[in-house]
mmCIF file as gemmi writes it, N, C-alpha and C atoms, coordinates in Angstrom:
data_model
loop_
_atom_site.group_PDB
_atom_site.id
_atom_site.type_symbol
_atom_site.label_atom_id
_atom_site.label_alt_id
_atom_site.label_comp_id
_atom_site.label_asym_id
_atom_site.label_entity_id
_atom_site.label_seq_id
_atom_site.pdbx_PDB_ins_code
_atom_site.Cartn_x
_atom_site.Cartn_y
_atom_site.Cartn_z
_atom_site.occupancy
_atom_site.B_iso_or_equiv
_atom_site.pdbx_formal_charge
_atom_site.auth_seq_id
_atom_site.auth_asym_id
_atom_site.pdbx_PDB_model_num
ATOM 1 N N . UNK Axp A 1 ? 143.726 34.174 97.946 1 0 ? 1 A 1
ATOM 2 C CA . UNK Axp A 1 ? 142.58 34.046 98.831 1 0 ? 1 A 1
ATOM 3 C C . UNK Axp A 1 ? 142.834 32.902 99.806 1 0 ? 1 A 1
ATOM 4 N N . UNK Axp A 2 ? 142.179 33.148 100.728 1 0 ? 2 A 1
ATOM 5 C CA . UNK Axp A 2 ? 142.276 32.084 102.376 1 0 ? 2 A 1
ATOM 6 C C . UNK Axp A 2 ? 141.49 30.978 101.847 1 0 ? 2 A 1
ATOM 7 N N . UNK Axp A 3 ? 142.212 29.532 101.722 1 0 ? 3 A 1
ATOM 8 C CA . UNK Axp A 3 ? 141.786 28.393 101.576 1 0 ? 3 A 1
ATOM 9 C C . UNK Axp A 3 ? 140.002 27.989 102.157 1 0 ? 3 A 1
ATOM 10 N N . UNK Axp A 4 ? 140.266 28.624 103.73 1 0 ? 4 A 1
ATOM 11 C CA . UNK Axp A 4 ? 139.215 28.37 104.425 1 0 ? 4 A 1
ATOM 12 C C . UNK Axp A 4 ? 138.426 29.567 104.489 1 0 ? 4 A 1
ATOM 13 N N . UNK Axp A 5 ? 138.738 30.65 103.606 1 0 ? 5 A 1
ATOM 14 C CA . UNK Axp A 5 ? 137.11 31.567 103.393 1 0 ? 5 A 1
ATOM 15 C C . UNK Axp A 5 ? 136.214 31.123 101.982 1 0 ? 5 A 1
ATOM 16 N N . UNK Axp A 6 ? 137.526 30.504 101.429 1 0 ? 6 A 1
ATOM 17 C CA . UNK Axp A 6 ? 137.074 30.055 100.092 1 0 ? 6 A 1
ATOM 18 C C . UNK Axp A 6 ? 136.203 28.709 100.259 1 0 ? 6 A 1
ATOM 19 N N . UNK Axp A 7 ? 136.684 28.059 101.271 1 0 ? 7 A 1
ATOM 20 C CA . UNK Axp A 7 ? 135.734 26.845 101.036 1 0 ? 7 A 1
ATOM 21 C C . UNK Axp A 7 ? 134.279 26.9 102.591 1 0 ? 7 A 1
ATOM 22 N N . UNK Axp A 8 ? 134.689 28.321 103.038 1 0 ? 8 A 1
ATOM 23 C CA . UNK Axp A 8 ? 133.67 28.912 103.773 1 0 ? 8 A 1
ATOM 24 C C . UNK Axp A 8 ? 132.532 29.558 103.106 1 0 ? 8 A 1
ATOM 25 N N . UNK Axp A 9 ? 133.042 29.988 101.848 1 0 ? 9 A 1
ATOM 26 C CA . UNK Axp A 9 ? 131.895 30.859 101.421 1 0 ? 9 A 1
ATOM 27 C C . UNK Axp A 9 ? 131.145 29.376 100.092 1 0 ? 9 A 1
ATOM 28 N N . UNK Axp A 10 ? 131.459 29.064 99.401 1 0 ? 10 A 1
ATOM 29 C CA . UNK Axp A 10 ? 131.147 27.806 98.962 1 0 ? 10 A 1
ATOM 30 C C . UNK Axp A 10 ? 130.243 26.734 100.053 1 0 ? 10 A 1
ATOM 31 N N . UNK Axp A 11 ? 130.806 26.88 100.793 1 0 ? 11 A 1
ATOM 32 C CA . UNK Axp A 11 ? 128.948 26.031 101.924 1 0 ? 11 A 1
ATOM 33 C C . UNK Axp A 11 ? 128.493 26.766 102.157 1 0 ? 11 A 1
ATOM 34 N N . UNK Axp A 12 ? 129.064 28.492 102.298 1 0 ? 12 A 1
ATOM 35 C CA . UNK Axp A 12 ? 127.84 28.787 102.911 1 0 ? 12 A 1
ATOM 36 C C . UNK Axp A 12 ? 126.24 29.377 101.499 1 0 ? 12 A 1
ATOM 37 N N . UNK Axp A 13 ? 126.985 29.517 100.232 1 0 ? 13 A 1
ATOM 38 C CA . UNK Axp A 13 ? 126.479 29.743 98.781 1 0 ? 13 A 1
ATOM 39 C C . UNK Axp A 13 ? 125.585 28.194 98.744 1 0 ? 13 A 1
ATOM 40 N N . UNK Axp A 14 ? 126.249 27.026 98.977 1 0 ? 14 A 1
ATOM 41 C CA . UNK Axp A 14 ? 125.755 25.845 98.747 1 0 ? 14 A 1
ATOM 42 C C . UNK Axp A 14 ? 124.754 25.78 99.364 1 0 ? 14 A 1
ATOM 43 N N . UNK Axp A 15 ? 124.346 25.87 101.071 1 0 ? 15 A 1
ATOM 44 C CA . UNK Axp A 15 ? 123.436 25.893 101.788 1 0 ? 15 A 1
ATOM 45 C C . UNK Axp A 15 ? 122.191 26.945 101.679 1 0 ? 15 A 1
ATOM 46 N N . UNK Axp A 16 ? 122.503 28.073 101.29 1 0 ? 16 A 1
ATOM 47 C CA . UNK Axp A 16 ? 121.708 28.983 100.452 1 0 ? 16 A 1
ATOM 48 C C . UNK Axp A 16 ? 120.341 28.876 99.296 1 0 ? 16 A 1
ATOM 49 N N . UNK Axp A 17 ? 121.478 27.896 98.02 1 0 ? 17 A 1
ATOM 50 C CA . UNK Axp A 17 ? 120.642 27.674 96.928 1 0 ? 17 A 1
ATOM 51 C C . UNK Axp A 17 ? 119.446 26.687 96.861 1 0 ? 17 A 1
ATOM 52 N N . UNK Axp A 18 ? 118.437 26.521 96.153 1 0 ? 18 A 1
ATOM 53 C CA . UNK Axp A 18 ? 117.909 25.457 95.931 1 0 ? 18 A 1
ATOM 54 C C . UNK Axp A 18 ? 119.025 24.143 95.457 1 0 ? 18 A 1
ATOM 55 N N . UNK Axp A 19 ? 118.243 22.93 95.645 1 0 ? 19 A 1
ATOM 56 C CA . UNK Axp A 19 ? 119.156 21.588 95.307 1 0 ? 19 A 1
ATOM 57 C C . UNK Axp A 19 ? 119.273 21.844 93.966 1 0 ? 19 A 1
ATOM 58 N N . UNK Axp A 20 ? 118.506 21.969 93.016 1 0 ? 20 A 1
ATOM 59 C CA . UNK Axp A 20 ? 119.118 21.878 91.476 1 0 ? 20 A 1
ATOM 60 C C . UNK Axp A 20 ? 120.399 22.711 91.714 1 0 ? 20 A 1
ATOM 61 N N . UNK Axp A 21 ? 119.803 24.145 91.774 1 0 ? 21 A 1
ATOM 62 C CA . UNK Axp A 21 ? 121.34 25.211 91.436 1 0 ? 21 A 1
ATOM 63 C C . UNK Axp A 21 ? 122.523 24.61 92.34 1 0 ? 21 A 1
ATOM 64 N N . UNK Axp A 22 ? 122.08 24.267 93.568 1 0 ? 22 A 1
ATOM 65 C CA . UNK Axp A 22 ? 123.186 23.98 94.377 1 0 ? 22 A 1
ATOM 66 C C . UNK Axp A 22 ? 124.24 22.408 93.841 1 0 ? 22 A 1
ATOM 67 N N . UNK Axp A 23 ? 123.271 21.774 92.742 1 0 ? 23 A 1
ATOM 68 C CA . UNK Axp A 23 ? 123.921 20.339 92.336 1 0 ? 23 A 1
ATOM 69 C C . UNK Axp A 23 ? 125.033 21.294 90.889 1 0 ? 23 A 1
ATOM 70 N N . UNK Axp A 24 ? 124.165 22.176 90.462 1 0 ? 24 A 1
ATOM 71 C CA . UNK Axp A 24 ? 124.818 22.407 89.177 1 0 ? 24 A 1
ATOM 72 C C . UNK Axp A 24 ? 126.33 23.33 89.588 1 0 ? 24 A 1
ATOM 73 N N . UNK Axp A 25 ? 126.364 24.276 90.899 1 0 ? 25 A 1
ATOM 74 C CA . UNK Axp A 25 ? 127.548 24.745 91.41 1 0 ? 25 A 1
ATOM 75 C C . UNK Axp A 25 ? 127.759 24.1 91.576 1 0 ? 25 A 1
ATOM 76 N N . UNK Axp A 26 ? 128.003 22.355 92.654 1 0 ? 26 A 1
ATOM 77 C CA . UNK Axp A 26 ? 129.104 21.625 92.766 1 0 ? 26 A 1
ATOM 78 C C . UNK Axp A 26 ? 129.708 21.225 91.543 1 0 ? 26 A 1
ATOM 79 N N . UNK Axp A 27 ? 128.662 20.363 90.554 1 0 ? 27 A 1
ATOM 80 C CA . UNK Axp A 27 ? 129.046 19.842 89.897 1 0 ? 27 A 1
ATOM 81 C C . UNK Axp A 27 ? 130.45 20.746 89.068 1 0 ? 27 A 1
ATOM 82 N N . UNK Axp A 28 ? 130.219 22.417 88.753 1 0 ? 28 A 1
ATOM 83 C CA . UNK Axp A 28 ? 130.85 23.236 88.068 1 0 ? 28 A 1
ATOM 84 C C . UNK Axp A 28 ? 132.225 23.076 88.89 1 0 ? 28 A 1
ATOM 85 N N . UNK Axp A 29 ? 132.466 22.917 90.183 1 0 ? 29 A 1
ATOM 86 C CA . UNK Axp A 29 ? 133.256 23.304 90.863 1 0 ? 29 A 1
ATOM 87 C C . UNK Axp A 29 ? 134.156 21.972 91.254 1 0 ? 29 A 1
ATOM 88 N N . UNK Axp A 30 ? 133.266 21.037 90.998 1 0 ? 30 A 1
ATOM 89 C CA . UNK Axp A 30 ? 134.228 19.582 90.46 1 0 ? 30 A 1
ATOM 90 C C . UNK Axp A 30 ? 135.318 19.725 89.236 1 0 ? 30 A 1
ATOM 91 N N . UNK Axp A 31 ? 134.184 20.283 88.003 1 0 ? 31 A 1
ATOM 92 C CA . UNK Axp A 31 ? 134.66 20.071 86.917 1 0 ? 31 A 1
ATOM 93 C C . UNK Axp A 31 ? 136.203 21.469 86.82 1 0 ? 31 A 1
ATOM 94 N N . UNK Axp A 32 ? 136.132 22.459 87.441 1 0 ? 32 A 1
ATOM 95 C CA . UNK Axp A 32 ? 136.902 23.546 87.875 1 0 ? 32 A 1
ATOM 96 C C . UNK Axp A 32 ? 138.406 22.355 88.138 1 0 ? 32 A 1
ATOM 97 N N . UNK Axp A 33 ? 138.101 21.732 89.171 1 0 ? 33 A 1
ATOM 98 C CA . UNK Axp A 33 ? 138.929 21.369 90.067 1 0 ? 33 A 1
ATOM 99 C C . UNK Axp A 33 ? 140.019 19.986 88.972 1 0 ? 33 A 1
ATOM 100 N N . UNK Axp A 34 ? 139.093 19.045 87.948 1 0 ? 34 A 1
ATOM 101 C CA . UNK Axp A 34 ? 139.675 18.178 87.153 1 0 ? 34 A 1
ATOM 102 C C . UNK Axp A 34 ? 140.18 18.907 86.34 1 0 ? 34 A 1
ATOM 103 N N . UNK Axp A 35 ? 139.857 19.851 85.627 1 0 ? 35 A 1
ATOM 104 C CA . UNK Axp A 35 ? 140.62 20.766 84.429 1 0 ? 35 A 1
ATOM 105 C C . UNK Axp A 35 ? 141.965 20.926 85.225 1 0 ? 35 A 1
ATOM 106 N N . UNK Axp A 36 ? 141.962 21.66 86.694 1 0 ? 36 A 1
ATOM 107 C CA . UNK Axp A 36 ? 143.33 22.395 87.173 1 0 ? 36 A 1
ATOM 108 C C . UNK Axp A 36 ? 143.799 21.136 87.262 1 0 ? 36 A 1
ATOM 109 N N . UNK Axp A 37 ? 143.669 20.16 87.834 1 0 ? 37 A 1
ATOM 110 C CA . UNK Axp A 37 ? 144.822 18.864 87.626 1 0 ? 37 A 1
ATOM 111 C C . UNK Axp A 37 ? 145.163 18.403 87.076 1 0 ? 37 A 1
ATOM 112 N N . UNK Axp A 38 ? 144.495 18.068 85.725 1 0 ? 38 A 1
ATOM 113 C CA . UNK Axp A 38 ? 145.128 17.828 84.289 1 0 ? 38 A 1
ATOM 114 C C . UNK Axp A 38 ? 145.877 18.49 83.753 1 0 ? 38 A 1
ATOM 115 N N . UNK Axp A 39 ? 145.783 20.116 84.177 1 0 ? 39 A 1
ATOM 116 C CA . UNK Axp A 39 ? 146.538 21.189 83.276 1 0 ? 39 A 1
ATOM 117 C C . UNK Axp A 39 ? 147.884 21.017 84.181 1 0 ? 39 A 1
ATOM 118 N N . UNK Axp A 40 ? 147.92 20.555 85.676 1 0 ? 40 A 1
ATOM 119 C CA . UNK Axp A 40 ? 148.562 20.691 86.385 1 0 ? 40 A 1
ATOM 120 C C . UNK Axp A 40 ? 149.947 19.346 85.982 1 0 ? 40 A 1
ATOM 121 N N . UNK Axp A 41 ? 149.646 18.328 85.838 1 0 ? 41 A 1
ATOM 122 C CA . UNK Axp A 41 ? 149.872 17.128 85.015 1 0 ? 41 A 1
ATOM 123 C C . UNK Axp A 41 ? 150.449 16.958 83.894 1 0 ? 41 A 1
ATOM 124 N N . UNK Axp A 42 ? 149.667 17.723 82.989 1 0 ? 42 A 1
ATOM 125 C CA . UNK Axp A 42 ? 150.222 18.125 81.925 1 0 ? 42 A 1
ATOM 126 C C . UNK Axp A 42 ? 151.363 18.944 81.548 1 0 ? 42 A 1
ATOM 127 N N . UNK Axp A 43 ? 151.245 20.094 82.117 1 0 ? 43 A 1
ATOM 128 C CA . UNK Axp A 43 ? 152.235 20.882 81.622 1 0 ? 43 A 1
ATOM 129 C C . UNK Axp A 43 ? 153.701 20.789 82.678 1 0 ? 43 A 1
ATOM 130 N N . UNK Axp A 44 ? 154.52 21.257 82.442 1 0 ? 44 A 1
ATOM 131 C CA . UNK Axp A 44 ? 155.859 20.667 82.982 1 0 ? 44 A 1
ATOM 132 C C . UNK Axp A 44 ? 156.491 21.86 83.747 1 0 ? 44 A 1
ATOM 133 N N . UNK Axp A 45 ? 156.694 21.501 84.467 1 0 ? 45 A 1
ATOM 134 C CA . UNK Axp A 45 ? 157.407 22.343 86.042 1 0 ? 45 A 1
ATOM 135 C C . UNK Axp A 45 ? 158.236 24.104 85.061 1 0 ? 45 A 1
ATOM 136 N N . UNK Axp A 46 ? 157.623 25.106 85.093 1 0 ? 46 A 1
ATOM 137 C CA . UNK Axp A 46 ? 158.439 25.792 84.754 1 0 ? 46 A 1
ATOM 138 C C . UNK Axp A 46 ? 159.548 26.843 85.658 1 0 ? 46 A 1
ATOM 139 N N . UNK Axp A 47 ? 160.371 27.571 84.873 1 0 ? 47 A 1
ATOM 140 C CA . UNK Axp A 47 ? 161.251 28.033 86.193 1 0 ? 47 A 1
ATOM 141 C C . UNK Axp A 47 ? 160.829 29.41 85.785 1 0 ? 47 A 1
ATOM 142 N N . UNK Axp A 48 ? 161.269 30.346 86.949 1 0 ? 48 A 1
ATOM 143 C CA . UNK Axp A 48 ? 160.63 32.397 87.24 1 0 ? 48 A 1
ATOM 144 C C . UNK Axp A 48 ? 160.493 32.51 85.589 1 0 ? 48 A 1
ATOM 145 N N . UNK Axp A 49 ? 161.507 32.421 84.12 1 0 ? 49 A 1
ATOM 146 C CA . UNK Axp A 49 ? 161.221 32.908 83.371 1 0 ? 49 A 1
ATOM 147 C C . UNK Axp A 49 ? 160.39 32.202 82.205 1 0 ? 49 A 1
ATOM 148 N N . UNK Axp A 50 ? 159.64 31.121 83.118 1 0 ? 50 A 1
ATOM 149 C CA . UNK Axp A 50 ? 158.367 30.531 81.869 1 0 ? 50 A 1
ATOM 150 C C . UNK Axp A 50 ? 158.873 29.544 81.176 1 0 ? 50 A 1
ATOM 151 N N . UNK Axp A 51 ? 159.759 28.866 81.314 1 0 ? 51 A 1
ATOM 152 C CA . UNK Axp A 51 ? 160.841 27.515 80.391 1 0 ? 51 A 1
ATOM 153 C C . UNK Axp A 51 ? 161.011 26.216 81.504 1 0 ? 51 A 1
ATOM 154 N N . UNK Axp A 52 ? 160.768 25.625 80.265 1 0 ? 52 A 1
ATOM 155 C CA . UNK Axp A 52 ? 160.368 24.241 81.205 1 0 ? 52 A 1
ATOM 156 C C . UNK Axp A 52 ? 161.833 23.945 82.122 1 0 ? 52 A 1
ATOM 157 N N . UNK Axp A 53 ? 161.35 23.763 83.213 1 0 ? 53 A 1
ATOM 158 C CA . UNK Axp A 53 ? 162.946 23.581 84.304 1 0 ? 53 A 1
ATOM 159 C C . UNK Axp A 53 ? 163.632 21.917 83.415 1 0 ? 53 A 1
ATOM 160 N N . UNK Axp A 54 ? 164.912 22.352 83.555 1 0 ? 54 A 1
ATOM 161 C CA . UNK Axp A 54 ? 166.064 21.838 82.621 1 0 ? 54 A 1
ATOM 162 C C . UNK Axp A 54 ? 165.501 21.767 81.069 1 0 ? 54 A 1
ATOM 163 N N . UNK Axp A 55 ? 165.198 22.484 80.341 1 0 ? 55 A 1
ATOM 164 C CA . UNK Axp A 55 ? 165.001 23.073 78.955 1 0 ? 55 A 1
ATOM 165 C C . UNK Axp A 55 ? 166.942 23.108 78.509 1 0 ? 55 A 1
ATOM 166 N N . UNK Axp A 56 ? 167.029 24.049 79.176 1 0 ? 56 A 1
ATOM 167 C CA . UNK Axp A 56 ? 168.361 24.54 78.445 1 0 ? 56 A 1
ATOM 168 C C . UNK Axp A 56 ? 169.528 23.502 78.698 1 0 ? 56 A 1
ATOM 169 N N . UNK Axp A 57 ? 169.749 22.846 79.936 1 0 ? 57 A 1
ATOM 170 C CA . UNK Axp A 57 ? 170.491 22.113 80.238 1 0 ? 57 A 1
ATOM 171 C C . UNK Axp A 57 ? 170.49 20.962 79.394 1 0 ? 57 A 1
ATOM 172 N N . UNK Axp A 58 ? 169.5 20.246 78.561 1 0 ? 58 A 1
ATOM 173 C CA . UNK Axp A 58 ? 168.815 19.396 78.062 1 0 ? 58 A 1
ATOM 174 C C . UNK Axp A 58 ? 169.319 19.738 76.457 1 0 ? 58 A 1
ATOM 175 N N . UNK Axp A 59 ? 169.313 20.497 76.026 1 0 ? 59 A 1
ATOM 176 C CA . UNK Axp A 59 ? 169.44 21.056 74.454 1 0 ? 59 A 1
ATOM 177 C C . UNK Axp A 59 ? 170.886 21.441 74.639 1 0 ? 59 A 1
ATOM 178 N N . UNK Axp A 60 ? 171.616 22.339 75.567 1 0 ? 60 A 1
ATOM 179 C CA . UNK Axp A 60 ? 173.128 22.576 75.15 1 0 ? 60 A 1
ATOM 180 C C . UNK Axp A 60 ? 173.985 21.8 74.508 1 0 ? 60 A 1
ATOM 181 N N . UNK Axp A 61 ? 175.034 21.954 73.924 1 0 ? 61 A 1
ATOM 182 C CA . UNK Axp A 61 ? 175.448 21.161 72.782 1 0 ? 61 A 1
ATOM 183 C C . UNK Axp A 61 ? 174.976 20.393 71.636 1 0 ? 61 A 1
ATOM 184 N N . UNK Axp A 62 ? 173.722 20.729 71.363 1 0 ? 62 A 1
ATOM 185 C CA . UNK Axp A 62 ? 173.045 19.466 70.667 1 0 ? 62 A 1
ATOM 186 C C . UNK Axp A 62 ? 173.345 19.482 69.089 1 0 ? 62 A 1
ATOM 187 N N . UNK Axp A 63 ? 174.028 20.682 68.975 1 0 ? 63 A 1
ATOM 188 C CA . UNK Axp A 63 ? 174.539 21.291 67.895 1 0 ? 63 A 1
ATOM 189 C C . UNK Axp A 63 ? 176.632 20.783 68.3 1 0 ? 63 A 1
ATOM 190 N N . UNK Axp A 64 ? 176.671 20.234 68.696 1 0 ? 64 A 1
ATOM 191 C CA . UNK Axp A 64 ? 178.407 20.626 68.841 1 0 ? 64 A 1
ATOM 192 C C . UNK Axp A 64 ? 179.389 19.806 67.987 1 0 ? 64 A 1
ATOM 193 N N . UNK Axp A 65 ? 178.224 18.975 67.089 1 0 ? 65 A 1
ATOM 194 C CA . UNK Axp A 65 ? 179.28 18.001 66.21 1 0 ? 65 A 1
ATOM 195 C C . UNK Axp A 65 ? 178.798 18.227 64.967 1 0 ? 65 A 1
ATOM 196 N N . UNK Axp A 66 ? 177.544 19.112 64.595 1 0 ? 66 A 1
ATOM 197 C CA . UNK Axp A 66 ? 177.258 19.238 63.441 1 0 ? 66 A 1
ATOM 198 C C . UNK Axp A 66 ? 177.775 20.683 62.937 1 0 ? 66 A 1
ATOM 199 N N . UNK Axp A 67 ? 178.26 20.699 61.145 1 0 ? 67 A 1
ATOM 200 C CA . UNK Axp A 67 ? 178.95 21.723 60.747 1 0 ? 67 A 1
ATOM 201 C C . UNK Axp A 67 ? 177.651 23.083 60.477 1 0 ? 67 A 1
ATOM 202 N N . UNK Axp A 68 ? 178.379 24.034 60.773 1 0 ? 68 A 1
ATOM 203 C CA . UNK Axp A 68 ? 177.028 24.85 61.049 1 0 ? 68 A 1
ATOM 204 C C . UNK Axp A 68 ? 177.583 26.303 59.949 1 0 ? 68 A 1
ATOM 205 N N . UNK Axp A 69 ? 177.085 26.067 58.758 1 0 ? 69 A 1
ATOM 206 C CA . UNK Axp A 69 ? 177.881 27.203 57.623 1 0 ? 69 A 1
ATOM 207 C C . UNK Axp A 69 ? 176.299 28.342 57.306 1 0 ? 69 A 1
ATOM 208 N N . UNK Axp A 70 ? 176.865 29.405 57.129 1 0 ? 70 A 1
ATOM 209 C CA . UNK Axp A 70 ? 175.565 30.131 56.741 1 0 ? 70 A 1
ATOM 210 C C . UNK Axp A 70 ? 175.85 30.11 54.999 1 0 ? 70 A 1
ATOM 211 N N . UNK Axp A 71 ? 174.78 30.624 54.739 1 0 ? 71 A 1
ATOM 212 C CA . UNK Axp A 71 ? 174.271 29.954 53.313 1 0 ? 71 A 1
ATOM 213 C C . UNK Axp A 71 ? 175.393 31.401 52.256 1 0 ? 71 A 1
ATOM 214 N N . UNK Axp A 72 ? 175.516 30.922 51.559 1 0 ? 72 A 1
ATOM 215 C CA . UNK Axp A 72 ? 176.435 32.055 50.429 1 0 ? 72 A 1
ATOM 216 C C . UNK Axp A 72 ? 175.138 33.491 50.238 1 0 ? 72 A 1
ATOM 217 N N . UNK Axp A 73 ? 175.932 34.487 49.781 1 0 ? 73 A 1
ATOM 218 C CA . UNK Axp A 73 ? 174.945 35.774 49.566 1 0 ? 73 A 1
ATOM 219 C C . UNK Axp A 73 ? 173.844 35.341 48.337 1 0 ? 73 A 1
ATOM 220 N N . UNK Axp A 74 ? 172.908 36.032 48.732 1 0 ? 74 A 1
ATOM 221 C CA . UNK Axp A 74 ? 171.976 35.545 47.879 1 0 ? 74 A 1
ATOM 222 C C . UNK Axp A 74 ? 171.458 36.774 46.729 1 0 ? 74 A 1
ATOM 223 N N . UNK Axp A 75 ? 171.59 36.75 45.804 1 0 ? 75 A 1
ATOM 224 C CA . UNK Axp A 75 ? 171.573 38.088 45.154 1 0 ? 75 A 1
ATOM 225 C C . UNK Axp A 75 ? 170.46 39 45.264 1 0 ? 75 A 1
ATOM 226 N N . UNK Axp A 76 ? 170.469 40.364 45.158 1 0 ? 76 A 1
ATOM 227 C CA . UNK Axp A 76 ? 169.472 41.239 45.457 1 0 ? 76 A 1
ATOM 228 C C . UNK Axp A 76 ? 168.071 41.371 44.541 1 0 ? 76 A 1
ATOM 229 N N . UNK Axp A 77 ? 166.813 41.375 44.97 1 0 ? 77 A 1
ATOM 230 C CA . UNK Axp A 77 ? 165.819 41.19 44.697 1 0 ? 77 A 1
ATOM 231 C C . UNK Axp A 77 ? 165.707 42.967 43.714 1 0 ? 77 A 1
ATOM 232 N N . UNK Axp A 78 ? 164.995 42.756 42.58 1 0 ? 78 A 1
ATOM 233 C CA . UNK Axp A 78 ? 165.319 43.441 41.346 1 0 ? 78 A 1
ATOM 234 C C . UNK Axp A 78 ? 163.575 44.157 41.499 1 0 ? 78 A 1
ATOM 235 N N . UNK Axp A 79 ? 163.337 44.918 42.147 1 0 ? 79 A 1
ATOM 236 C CA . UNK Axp A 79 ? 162.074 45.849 42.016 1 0 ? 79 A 1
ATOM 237 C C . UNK Axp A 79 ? 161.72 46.86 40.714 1 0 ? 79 A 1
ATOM 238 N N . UNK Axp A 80 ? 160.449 46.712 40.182 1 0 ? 80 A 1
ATOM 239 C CA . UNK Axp A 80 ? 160.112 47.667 39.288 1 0 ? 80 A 1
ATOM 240 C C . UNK Axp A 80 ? 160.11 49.455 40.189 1 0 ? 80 A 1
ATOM 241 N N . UNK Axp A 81 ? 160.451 50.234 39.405 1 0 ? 81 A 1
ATOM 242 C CA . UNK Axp A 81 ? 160.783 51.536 39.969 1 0 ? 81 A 1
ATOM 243 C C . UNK Axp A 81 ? 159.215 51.975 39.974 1 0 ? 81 A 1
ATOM 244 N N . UNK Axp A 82 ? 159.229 53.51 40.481 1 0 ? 82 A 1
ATOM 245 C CA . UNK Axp A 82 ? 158.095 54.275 41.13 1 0 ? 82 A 1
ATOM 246 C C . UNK Axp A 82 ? 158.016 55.253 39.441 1 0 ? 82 A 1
């Protein structure tokens, strides 16, 4: 949506309402606006597939000096029959 229909139609809704409703839409549309910047703040730059940009670059090798053995067979689980 167009920045300036969006904050066109918002005065023109604002100028519309009585002062209570019209205090309780700003106020909503404050509180709209602190959530998106905190969330914005908070969460960390991601790249097209949703992973925080340098994720992977950051973790490669992090494994490259530790011995990495899979565990011996583990014997088969013994079920009562049908």
């Amino acid at each position: 949506m167009d920045m300036n229909a969006l904050a066109y139609d918002l005065a023109t809704t604002l100028d519309r309402l009585d002062s209570e409703t019209a205090d309780l839409l700003e106020k909503a549309v404050r509180d709209a606006l602190a959530l998106a910047e905190r969330r914005s703040t908070l969460a960390p730059p991601t790249d097209s597939l949703g992973y925080p940009v340098g994720y992977f670059e950051a973790t490669a090798g992090s494994f490259a000096d530790e011995p990495l053995e899979a565990p011996g067979e583990l014997p088969l689980e013994t079920r009562e029959s049908w």
